[in-house]
C-alpha positions in Angstrom: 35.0 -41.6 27.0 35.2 -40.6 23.4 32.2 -41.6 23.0 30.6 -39.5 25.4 32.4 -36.6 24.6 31.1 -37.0 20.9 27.8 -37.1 22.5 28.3 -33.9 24.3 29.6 -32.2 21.5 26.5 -33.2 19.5 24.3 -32.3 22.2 26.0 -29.2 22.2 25.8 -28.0 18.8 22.2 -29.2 18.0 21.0 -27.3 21.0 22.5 -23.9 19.4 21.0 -24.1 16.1 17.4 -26.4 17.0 15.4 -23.6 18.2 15.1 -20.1 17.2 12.7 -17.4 18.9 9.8 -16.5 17.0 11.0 -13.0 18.0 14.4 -13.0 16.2 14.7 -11.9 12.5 16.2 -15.3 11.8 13.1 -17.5 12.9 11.4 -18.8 9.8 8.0 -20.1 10.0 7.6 -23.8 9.1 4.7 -22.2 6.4 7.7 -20.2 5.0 9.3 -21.3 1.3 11.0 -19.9 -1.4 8.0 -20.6 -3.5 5.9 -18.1 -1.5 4.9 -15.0 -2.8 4.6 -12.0 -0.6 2.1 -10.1 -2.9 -0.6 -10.3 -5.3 1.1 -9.3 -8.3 4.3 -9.0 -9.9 6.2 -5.6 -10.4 6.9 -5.3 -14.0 8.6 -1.5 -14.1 5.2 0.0 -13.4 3.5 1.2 -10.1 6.8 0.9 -7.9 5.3 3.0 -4.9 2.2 0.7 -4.8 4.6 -2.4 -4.7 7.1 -1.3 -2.9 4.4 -0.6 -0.4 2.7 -4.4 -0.5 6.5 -5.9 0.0 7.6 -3.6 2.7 4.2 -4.6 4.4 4.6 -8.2 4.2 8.3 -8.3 5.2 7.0 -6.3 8.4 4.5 -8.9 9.2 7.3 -11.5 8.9 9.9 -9.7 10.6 12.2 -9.7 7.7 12.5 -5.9 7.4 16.1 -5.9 8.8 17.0 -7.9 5.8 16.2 -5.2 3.2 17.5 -2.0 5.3 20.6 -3.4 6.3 20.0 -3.8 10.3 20.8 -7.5 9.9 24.3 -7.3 9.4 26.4 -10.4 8.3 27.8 -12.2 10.8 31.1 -13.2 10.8 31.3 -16.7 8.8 32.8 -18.6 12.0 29.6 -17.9 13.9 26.7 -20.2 14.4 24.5 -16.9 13.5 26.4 -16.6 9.5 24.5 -19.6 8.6 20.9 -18.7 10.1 21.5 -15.2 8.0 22.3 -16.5 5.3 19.5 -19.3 5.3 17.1 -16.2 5.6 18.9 -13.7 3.3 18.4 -16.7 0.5 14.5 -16.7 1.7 14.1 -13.2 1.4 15.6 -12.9 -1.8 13.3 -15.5 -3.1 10.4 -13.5 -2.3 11.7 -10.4 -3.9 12.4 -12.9 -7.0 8.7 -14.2 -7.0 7.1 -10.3 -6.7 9.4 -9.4 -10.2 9.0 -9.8 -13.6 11.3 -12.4 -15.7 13.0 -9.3 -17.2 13.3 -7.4 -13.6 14.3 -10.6 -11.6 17.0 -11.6 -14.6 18.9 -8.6 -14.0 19.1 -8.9 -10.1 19.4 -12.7 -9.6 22.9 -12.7 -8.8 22.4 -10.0 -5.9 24.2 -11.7 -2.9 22.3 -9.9 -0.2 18.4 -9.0 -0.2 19.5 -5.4 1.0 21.7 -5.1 -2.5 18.5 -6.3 -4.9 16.1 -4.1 -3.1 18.9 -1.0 -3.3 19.3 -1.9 -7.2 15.7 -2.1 -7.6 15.2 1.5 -5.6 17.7 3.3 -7.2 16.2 2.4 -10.7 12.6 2.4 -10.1 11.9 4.7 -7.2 12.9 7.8 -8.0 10.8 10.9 -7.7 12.1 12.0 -11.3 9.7 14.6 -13.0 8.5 12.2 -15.5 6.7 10.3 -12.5 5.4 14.0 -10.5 4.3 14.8 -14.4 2.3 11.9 -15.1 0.9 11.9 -11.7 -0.2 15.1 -11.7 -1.9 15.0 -15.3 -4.3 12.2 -13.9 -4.9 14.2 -10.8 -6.0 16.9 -13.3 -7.9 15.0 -15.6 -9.6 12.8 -13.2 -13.3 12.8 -13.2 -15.8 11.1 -11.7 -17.5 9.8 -14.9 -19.4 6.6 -14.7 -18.3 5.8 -11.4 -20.2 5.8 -8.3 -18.1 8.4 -5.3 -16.5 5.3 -3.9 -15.0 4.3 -7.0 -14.1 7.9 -7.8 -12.4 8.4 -4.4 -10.3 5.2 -4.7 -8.8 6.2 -7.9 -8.2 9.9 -6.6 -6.7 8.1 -3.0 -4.6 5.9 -5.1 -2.7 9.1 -7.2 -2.5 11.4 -3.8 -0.8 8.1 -2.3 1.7 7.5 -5.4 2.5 11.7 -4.9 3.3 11.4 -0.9 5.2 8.0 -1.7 7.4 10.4 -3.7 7.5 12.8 -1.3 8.3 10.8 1.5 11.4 12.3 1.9 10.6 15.9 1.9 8.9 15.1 5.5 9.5 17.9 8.6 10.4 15.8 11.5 11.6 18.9 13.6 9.9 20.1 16.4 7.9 22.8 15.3 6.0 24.7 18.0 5.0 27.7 15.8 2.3 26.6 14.3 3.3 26.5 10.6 3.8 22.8 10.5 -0.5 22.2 11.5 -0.9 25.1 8.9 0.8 23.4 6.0 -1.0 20.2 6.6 -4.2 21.9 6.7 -3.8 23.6 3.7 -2.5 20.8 1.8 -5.8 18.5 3.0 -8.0 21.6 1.9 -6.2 21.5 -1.8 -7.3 18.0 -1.7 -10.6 18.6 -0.6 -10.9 21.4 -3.8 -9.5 18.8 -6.3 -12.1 15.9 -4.8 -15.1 18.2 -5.2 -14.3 19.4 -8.4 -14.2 15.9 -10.2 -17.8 15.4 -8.9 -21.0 14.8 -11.4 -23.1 17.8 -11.0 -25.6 16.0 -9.8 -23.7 16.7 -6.4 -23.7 20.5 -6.8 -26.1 20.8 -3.9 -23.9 18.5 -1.5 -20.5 20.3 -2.8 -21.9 23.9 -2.2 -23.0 22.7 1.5 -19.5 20.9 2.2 -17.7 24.2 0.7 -20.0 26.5 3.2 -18.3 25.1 6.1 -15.8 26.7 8.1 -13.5 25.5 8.8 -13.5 23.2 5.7 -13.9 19.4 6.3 -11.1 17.1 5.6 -11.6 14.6 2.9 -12.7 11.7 4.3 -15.7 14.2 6.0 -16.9 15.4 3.0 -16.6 11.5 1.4 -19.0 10.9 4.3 -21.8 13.4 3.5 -21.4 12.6 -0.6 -22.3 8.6 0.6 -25.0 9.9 2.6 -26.4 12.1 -0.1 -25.7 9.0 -2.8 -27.7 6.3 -0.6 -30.6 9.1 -0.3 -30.4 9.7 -4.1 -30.8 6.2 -4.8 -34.0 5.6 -2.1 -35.9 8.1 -3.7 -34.6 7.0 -7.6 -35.4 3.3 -6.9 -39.2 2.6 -6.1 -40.2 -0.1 -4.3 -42.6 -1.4 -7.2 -40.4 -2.7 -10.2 -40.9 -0.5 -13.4 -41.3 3.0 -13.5 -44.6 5.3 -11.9 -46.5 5.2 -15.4 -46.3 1.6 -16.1 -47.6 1.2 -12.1 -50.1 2.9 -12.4 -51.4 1.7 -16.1 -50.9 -1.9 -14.8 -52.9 -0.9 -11.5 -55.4 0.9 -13.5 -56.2 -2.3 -16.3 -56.7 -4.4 -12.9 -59.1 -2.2 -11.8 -61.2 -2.2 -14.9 
């Protein structure tokens, strides 16, 4: 008898901690480590919007968001839950770890919750202090297109309107607004960006820009991107012949063969 009733109690406990559903913030994938790195690169007090961004992506895809926001709670420590949390509050933590600096990670290591290093981390790096707005909204200024074909140009302008809504994420209107001003706002703001993409442009694009600028209502953004890649690929069709070399040299070589 006492064996069996070992046996049961074993058969018991194993069958509420062997399997977890895929579904539940607890199951870890047997691909999952603490060696793994969620992103890329490492954040080193620079770019926290952008990495912030890549993490909060990648702890999405693993359903580990819960573990950073604080809807994973603690279980009590008599539960068979505490130690399933606590086996992926350690996991998640080693991500974070792996995605920081030596300096950055030193001075969070002993956070003993994921939600506490990513609230440390937050309440250092992401705020939307004036420094940040400053800096951000010197490059918008300065930006030109340069050197750079329009795609490259448009990344790097994408990038700093990205980094300035990532700072304004908070200032969102979720009300429901049935007057109208809300669509207005948003219209305008896309037309400011509109202004500040076509005015970084190479003048070689003045036709193109005074087209896109005659429209009314004015295109948003990723319109007008459009038509400047349609006018680029035409620009380079007519700049690159299909003979190698330039007209004269063609035509001298041509010439010398017919003689």
């Amino acid at each position: 008898m006492k064996n069996t009733s070992q046996s049961s109690e074993g058969n018991s406990s194993s069958s509420s901690s062997a399997v977890i559903d895929s579904s539940s913030p607890y199951y870890l994938h047997p691909s999952d480590s603490p060696g793994m790195n969620l992103v890329n690169f490492v954040f080193d007090g620079t770019g926290f919007a952008a990495w912030r961004r890549s993490i909060i992506i990648s702890l999405s895809a693993k359903n580990k968001m819960s573990f950073i926001d604080g809807s994973a709670e603690i279980p009590s420590a008599d539960t068979p839950e505490f130690k399933f949390w606590t086996r992926c509050n350690n996991m998640v933590i080693s991500w974070l770890l792996n995605s920081l600096s030596k300096e950055i990670a030193g001075s969070v290591i002993y956070s003993k919750s994921a939600k506490n290093l990513w609230t440390d981390l937050h309440d250092r790096f992401g705020q939307s202090n004036g420094a940040q707005l400053y800096h951000l909204q010197k490059g918008l200024t300065d930006l030109m297109q340069g050197t750079t074909d329009v795609a490259g140009y448009f990344t790097r302008i994408k990038r700093i309107w990205d980094e300035l809504d990532a700072l304004s994420s908070g200032e969102i209107c979720s009300c429901n607004c049935t007057c109208g001003v809300k669509k207005k706002v948003v219209k305008s703001k896309q037309d400011e960006r509109l202004i500040q993409f076509l005015m970084g442009l190479n003048d070689v694009y003045t036709a193109v820009r005074s087209n896109i600028l005659m429209m009314s209502p004015l295109p948003n953004v990723n319109h007008a991107y459009s038509l400047l890649i349609q006018d680029e690929k035409q620009r380079e069709a007519y700049v690159n012949p299909n003979f190698p070399g330039d007209t004269s040299s063609f035509l001298a070589t041509h010439q010398n063969f017919s003689e």
